[in-house]
CHARMM internal coordinates of N, CA and C (Angstrom, degrees):
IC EDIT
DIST 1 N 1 CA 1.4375
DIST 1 CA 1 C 1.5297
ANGL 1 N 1 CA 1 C 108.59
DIST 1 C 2 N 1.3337
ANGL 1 CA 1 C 2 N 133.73
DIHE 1 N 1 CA 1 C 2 N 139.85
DIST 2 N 2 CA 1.4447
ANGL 1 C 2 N 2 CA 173.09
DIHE 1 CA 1 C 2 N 2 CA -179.19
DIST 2 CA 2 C 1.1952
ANGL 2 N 2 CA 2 C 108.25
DIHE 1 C 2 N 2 CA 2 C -80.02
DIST 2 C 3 N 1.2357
ANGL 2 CA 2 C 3 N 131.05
DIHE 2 N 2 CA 2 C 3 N 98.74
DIST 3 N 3 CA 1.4341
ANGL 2 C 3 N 3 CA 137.95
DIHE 2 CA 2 C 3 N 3 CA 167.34
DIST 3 CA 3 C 1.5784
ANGL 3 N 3 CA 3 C 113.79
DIHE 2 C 3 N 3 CA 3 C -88.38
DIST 3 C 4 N 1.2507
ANGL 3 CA 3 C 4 N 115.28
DIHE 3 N 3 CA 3 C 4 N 121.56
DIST 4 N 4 CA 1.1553
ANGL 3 C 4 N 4 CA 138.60
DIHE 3 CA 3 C 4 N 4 CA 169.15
DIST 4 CA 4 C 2.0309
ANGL 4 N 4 CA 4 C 107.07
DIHE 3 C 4 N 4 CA 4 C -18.96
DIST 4 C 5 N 0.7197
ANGL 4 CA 4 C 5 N 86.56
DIHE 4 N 4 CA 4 C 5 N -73.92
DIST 5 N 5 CA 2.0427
ANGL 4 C 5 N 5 CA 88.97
DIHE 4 CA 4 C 5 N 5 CA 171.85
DIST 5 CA 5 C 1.6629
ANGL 5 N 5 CA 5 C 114.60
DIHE 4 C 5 N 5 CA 5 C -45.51
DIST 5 C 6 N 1.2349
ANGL 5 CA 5 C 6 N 109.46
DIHE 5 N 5 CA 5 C 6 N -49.04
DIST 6 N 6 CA 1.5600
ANGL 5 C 6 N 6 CA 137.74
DIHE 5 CA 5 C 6 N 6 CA -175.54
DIST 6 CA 6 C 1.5002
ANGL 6 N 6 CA 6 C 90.69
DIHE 5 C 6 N 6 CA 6 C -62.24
DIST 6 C 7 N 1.6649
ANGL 6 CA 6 C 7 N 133.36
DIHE 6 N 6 CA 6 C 7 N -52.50
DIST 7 N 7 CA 1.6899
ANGL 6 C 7 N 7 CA 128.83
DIHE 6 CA 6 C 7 N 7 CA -164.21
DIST 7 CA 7 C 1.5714
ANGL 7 N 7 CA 7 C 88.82
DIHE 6 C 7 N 7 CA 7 C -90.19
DIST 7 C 8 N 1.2722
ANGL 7 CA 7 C 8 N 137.91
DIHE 7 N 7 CA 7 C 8 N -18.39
DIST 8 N 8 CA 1.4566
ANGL 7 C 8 N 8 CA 127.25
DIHE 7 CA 7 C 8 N 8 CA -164.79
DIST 8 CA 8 C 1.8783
ANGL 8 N 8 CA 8 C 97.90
DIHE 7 C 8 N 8 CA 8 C -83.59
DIST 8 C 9 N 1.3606
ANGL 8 CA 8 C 9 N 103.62
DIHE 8 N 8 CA 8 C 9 N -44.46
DIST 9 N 9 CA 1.6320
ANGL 8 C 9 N 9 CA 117.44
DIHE 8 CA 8 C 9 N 9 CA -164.93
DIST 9 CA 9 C 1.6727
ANGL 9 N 9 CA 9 C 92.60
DIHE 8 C 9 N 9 CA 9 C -69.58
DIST 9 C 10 N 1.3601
ANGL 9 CA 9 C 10 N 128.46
DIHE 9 N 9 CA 9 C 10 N -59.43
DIST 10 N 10 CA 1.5788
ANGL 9 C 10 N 10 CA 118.79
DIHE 9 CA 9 C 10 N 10 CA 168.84
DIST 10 CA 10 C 1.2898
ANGL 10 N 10 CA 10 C 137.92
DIHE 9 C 10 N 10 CA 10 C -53.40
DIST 10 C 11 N 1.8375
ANGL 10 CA 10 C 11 N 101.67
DIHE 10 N 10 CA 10 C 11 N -21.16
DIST 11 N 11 CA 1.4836
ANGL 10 C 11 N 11 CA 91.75
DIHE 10 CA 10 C 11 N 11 CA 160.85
DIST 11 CA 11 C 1.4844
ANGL 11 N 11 CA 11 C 112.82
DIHE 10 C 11 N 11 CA 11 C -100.81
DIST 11 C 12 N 0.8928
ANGL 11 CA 11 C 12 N 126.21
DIHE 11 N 11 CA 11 C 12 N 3.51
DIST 12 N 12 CA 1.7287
ANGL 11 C 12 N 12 CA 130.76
DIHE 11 CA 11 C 12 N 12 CA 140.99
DIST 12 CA 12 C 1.2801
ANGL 12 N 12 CA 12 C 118.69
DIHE 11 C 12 N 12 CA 12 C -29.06
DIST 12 C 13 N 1.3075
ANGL 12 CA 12 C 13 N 106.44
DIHE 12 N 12 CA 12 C 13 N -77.25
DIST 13 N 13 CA 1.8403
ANGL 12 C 13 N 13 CA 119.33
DIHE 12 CA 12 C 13 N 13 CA 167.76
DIST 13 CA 13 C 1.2326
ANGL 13 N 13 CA 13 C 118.41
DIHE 12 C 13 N 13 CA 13 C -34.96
DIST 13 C 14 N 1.7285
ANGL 13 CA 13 C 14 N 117.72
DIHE 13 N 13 CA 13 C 14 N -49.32
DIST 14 N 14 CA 1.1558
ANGL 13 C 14 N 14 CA 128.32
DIHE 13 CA 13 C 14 N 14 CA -160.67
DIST 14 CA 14 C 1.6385
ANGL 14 N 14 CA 14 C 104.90
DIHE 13 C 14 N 14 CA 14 C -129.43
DIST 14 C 15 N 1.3528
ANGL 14 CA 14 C 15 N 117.71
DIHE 14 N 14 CA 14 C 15 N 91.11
DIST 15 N 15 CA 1.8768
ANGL 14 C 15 N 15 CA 119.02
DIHE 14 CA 14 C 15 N 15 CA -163.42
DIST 15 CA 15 C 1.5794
ANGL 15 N 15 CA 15 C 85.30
DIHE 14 C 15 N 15 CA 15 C -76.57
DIST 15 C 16 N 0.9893
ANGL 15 CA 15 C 16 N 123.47
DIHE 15 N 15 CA 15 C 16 N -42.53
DIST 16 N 16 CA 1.8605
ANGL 15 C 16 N 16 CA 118.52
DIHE 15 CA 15 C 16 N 16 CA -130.10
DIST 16 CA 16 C 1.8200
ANGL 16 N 16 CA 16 C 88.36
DIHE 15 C 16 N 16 CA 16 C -104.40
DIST 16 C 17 N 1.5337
ANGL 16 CA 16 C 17 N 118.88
DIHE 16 N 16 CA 16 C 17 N 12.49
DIST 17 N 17 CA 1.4196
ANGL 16 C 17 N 17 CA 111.85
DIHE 16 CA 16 C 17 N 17 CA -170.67
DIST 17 CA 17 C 1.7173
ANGL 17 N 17 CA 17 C 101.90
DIHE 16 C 17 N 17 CA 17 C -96.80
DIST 17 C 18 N 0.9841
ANGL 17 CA 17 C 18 N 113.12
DIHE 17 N 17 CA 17 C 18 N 110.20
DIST 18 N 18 CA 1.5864
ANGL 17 C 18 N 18 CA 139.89
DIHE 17 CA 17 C 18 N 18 CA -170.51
DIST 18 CA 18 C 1.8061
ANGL 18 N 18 CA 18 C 89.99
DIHE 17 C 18 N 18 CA 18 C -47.93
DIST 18 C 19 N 1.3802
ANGL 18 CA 18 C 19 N 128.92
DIHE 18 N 18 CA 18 C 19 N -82.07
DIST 19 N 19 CA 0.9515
ANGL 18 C 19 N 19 CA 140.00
DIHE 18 CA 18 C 19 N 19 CA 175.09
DIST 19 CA 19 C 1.4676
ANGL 19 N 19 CA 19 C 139.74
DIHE 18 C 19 N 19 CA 19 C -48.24
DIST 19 C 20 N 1.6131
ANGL 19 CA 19 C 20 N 102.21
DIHE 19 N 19 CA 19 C 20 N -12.72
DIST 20 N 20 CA 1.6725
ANGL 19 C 20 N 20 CA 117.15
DIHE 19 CA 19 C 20 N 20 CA 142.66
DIST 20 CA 20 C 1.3143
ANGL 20 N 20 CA 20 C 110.14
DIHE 19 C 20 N 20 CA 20 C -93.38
DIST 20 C 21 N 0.7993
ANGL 20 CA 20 C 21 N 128.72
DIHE 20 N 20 CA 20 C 21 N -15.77
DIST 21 N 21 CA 1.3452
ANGL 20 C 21 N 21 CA 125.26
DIHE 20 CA 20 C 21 N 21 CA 179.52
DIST 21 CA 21 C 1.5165
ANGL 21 N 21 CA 21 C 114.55
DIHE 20 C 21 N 21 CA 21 C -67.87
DIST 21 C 22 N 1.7515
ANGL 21 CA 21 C 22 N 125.48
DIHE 21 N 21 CA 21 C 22 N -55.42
DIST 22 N 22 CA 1.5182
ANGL 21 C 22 N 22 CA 128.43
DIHE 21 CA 21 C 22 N 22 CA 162.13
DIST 22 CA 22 C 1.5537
ANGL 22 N 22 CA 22 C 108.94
DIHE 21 C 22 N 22 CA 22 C -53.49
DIST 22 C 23 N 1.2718
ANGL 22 CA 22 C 23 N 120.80
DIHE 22 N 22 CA 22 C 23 N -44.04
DIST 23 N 23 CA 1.3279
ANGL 22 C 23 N 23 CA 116.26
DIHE 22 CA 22 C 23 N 23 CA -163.60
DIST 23 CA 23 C 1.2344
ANGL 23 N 23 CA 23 C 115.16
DIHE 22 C 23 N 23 CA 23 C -77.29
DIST 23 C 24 N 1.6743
ANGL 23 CA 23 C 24 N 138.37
DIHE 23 N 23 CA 23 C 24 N -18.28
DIST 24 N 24 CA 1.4303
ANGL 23 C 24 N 24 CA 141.98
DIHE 23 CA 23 C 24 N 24 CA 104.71
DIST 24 CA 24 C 1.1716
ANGL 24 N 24 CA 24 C 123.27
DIHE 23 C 24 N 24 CA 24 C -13.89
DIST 24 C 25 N 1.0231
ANGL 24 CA 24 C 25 N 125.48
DIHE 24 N 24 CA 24 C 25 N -79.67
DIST 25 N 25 CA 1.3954
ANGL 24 C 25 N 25 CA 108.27
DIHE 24 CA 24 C 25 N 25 CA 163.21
DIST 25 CA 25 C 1.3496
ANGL 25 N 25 CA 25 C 160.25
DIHE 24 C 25 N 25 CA 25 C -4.88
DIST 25 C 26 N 1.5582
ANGL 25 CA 25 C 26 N 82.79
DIHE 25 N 25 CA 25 C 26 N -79.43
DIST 26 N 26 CA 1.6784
ANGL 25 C 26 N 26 CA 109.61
DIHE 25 CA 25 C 26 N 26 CA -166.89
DIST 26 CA 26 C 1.9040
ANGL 26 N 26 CA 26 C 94.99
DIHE 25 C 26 N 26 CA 26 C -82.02
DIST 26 C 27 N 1.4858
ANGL 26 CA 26 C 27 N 108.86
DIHE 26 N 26 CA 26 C 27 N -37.85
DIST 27 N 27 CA 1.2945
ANGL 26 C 27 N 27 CA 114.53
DIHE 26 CA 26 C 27 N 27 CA 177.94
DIST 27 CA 27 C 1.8394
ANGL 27 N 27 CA 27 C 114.57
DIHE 26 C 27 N 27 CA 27 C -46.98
DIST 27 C 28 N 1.1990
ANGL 27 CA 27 C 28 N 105.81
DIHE 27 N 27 CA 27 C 28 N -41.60
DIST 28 N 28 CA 1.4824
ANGL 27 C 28 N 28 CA 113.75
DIHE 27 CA 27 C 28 N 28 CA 170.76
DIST 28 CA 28 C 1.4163
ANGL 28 N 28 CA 28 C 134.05
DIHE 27 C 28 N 28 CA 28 C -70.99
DIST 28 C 29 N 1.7243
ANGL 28 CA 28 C 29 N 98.27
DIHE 28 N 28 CA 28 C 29 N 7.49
DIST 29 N 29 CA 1.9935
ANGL 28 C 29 N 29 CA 113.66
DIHE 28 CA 28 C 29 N 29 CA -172.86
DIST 29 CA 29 C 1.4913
ANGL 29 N 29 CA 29 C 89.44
DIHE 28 C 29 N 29 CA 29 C 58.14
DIST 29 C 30 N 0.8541
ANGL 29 CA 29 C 30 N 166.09
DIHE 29 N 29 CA 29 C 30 N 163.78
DIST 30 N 30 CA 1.4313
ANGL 29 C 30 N 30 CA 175.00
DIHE 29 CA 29 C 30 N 30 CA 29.16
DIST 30 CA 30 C 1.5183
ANGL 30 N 30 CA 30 C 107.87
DIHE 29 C 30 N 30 CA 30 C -80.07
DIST 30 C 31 N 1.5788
ANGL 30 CA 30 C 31 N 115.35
DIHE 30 N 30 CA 30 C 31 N -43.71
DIST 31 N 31 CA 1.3245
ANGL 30 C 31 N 31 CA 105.79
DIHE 30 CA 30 C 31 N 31 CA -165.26
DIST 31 CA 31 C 2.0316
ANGL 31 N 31 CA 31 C 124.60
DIHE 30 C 31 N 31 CA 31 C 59.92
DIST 31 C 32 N 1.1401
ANGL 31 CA 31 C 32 N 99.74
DIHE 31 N 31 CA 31 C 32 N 172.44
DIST 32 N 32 CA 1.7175
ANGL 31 C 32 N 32 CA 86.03
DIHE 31 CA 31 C 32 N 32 CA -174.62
DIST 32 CA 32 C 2.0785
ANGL 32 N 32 CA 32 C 83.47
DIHE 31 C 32 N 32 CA 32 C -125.94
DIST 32 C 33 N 1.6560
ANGL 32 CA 32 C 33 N 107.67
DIHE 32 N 32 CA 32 C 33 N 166.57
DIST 33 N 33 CA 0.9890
ANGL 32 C 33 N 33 CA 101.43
DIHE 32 CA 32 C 33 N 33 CA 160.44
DIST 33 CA 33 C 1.5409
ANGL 33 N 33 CA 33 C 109.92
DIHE 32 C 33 N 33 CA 33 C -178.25
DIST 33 C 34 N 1.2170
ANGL 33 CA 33 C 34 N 135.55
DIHE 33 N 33 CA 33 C 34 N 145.66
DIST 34 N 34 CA 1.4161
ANGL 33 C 34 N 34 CA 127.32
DIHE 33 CA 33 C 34 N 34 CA -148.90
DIST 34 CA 34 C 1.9780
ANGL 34 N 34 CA 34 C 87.44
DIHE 33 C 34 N 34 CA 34 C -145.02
DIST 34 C 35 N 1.3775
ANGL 34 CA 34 C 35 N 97.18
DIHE 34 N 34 CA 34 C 35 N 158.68
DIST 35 N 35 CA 1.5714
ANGL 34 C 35 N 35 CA 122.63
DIHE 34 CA 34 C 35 N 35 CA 163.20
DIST 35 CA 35 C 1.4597
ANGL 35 N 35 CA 35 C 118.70
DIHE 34 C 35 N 35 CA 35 C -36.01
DIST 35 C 36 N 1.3964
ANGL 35 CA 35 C 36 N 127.74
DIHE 35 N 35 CA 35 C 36 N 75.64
DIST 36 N 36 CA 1.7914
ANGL 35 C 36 N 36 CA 108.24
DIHE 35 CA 35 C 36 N 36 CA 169.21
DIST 36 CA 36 C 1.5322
ANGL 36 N 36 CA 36 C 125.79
DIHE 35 C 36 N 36 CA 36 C -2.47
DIST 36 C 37 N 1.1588
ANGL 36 CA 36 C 37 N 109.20
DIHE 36 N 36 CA 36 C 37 N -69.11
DIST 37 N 37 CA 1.6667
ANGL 36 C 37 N 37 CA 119.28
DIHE 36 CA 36 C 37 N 37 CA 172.07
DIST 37 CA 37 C 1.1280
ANGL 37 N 37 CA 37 C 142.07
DIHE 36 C 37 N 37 CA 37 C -48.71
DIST 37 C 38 N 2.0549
ANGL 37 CA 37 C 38 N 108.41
DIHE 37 N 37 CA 37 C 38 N -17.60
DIST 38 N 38 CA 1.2096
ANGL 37 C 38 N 38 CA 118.80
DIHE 37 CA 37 C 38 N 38 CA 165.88
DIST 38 CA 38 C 1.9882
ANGL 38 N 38 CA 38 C 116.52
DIHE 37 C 38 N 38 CA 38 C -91.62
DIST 38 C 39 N 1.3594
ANGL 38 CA 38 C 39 N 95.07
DIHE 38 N 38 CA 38 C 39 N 1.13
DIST 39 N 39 CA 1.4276
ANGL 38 C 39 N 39 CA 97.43
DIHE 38 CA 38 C 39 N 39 CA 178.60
DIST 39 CA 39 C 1.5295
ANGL 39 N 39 CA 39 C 113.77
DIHE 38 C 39 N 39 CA 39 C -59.71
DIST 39 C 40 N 1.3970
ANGL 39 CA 39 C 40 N 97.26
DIHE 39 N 39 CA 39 C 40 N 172.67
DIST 40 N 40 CA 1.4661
ANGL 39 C 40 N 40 CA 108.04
DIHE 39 CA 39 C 40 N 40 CA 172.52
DIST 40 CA 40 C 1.6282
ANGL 40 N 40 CA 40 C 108.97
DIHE 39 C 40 N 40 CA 40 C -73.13
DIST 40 C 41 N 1.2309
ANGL 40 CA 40 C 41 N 106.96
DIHE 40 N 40 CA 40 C 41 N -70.28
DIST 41 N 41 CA 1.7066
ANGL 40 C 41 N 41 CA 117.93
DIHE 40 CA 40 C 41 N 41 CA 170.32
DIST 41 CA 41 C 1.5386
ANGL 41 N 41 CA 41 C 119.82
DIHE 40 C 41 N 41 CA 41 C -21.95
DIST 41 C 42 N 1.8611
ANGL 41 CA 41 C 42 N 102.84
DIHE 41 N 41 CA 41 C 42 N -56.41
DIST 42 N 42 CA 1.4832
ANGL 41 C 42 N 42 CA 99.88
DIHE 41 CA 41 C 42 N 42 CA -177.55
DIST 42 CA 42 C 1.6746
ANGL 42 N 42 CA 42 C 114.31
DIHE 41 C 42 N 42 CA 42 C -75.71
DIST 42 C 43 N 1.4923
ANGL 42 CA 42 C 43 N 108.38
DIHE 42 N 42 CA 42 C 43 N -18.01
DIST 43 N 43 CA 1.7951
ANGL 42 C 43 N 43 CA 111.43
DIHE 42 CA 42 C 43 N 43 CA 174.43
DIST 43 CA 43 C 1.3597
ANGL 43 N 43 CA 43 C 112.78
DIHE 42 C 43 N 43 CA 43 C -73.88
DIST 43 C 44 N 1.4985
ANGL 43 CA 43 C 44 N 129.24
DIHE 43 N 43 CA 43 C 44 N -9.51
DIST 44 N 44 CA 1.2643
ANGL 43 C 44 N 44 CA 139.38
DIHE 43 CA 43 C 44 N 44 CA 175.45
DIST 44 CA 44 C 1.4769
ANGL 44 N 44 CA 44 C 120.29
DIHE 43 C 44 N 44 CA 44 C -121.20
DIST 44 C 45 N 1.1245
ANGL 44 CA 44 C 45 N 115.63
DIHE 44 N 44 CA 44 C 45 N 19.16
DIST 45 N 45 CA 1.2535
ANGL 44 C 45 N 45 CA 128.79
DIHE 44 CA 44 C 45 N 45 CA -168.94
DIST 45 CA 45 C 1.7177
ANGL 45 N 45 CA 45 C 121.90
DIHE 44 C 45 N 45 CA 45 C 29.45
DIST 45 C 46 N 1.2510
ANGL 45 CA 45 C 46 N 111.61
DIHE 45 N 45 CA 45 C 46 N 45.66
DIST 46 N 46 CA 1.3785
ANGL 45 C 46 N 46 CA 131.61
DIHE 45 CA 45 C 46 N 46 CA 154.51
DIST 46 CA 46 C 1.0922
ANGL 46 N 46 CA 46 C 125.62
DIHE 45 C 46 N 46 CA 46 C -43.05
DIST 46 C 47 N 1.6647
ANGL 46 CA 46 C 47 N 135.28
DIHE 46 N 46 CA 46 C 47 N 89.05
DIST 47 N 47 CA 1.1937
ANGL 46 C 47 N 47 CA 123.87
DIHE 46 CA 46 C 47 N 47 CA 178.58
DIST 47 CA 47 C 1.8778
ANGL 47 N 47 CA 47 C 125.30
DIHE 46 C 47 N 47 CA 47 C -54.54
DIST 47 C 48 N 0.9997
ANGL 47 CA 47 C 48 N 113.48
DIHE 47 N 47 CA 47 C 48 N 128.70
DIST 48 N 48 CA 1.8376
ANGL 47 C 48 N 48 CA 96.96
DIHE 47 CA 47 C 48 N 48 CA 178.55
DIST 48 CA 48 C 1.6311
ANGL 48 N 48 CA 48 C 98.74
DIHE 47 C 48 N 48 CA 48 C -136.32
DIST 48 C 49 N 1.1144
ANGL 48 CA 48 C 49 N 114.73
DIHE 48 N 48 CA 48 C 49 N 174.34
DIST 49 N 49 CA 1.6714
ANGL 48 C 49 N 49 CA 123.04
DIHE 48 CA 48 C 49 N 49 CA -174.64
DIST 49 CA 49 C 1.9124
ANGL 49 N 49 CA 49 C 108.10
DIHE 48 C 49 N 49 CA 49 C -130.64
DIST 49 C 50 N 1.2440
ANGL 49 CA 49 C 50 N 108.32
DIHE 49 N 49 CA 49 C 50 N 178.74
DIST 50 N 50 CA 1.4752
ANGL 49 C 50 N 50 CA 106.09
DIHE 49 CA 49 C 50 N 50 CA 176.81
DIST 50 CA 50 C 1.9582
ANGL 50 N 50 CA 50 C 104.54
DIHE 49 C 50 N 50 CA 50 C -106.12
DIST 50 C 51 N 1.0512
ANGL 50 CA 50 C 51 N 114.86
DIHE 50 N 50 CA 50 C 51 N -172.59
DIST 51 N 51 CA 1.1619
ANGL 50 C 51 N 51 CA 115.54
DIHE 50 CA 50 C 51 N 51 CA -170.53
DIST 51 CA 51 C 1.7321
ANGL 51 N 51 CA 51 C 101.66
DIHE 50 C 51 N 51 CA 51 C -78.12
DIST 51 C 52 N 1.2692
ANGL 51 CA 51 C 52 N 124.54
DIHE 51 N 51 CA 51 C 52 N -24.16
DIST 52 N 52 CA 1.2169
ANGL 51 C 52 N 52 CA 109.55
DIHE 51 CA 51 C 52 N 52 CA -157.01
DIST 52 CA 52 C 1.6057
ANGL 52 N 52 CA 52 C 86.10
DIHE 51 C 52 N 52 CA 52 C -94.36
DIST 52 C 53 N 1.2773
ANGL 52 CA 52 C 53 N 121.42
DIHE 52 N 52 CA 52 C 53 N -40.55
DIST 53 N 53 CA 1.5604
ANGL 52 C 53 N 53 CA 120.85
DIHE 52 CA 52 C 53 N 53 CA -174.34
DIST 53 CA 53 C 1.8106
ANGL 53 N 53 CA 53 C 110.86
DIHE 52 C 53 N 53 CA 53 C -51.38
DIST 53 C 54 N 1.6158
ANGL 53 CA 53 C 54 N 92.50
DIHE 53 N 53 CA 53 C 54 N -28.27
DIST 54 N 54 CA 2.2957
ANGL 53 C 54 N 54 CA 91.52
DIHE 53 CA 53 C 54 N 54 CA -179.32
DIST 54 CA 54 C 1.4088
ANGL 54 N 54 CA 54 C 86.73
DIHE 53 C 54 N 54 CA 54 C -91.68
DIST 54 C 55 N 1.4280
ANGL 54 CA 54 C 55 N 147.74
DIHE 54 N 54 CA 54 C 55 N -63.95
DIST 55 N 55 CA 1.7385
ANGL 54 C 55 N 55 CA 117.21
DIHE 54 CA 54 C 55 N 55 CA -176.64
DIST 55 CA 55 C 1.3713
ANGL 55 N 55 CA 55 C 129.35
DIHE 54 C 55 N 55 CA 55 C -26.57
DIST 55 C 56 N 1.8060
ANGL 55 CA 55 C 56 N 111.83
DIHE 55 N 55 CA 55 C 56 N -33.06
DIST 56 N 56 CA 1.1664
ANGL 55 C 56 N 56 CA 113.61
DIHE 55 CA 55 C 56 N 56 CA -164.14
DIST 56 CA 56 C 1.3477
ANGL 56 N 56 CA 56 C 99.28
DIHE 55 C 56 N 56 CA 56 C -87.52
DIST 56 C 57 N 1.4503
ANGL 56 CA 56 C 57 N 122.69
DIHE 56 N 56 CA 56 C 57 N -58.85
DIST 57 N 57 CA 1.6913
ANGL 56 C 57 N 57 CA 125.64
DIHE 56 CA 56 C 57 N 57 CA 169.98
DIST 57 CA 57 C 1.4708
ANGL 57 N 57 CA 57 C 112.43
DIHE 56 C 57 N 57 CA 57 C -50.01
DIST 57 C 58 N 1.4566
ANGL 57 CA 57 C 58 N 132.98
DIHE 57 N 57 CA 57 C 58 N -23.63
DIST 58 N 58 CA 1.4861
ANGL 57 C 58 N 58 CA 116.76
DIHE 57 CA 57 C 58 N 58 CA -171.48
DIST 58 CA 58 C 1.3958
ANGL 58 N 58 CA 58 C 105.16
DIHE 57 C 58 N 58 CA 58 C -124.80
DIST 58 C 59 N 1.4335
ANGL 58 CA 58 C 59 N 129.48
DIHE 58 N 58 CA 58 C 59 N -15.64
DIST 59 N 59 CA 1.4185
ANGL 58 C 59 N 59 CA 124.37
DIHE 58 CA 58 C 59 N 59 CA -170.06
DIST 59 CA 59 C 1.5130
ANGL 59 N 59 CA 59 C 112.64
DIHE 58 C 59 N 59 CA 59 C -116.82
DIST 59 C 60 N 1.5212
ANGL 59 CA 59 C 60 N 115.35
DIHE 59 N 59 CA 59 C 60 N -32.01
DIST 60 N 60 CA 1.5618
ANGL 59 C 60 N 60 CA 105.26
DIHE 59 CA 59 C 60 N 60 CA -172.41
DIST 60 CA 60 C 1.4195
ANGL 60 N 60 CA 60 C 110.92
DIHE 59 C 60 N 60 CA 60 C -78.34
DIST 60 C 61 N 0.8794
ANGL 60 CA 60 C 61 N 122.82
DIHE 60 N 60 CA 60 C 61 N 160.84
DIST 61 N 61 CA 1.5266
ANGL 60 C 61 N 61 CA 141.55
DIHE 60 CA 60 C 61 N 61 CA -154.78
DIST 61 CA 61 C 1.6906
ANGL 61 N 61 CA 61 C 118.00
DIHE 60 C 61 N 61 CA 61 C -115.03
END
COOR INIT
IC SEED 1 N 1 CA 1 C
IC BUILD
């Protein structure tokens, strides 16, 4: 297990590493989260769904 100080001090070393970068993150509960409207999807009118809306279209039976 990954202690919060331990993922902060490695992405220190490594700023530009995409994958220390979430794991910093997410390790701290914060999560990331931005405006629907500034997305790419919603500036192109990209349809997308939530997780429970694709279980229901791809998994229930």
């Amino acid at each position: 297990m990954w202690t919060v100080p331990a993922l902060l001090d490695e992405l220190a070393a490594d700023p530009d590493n995409m994958t220390r970068k979430y794991r910093a993150v997410f390790a701290q509960g914060r999560g990331v989260a931005w405006a629907k409207d500034d997305t790419y999807n919603a500036r192109h009118a990209i349809p997308v769904t939530d997780l429970r809306q694709w279980v229901k279209e791809n998994l229930a039976g």
